[in-house]
C-alpha positions, 0 to 999 in steps of 0.5 A, spaced: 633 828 629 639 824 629 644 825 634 638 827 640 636 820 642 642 820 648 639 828 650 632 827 649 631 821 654 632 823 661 632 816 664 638 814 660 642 821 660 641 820 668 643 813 668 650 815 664 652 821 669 651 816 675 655 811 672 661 816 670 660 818 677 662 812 680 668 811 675 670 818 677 670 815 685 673 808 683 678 811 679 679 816 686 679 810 690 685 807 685 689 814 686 689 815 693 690 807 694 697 807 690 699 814 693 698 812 700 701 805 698 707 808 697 708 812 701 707 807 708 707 801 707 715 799 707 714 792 708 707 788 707 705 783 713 700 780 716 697 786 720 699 794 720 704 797 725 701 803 729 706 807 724 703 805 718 696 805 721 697 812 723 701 814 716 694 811 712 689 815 716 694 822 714 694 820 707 688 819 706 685 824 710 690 829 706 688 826 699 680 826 701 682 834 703 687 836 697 681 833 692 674 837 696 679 843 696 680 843 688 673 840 687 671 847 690 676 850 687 674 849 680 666 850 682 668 857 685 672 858 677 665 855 673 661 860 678 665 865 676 665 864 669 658 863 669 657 870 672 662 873 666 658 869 661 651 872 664 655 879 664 657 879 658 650 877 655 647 883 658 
């Protein structure tokens, strides 16, 4: 019975997934932040020039389409390897 508490309770194993969920997002947020920093952002100031603006939006958008595009791609790997295990147990 011991080591079942966590798994047997759905409303807590719920809660944990959402709460890992928003780590995994606020740690994207953090990533794609300190890239797109770098990257254009050459001298801070009170506003943002077009360029910068314009280098943000790129940045963004690249590192938005770079994460769906691995994302997808390690789900077409776990489909994958759940297709083979299932094959393998017939």
């Amino acid at each position: 019975m011991e080591g079942q508490g966590v798994t047997a309770n759905p409303q807590l194993q719920r809660f944990m997934e959402i709460e890992s969920q928003k780590q995994r997002f606020q740690q994207l947020v953090h990533q794609m932040t300190e890239v797109c920093w770098e990257k254009c952002m050459d001298k801070p100031g009170p506003k943002l020039d077009s360029r910068t603006e314009t280098c943000f939006v790129n940045c963004v958008e690249r590192f938005i389409d770079t994460s769906q595009f691995i994302l997808n791609r390690l789900e077409q790997t776990q489909r994958s390897k759940g297709a083979f295990s299932e094959s393998m147990l017939d």
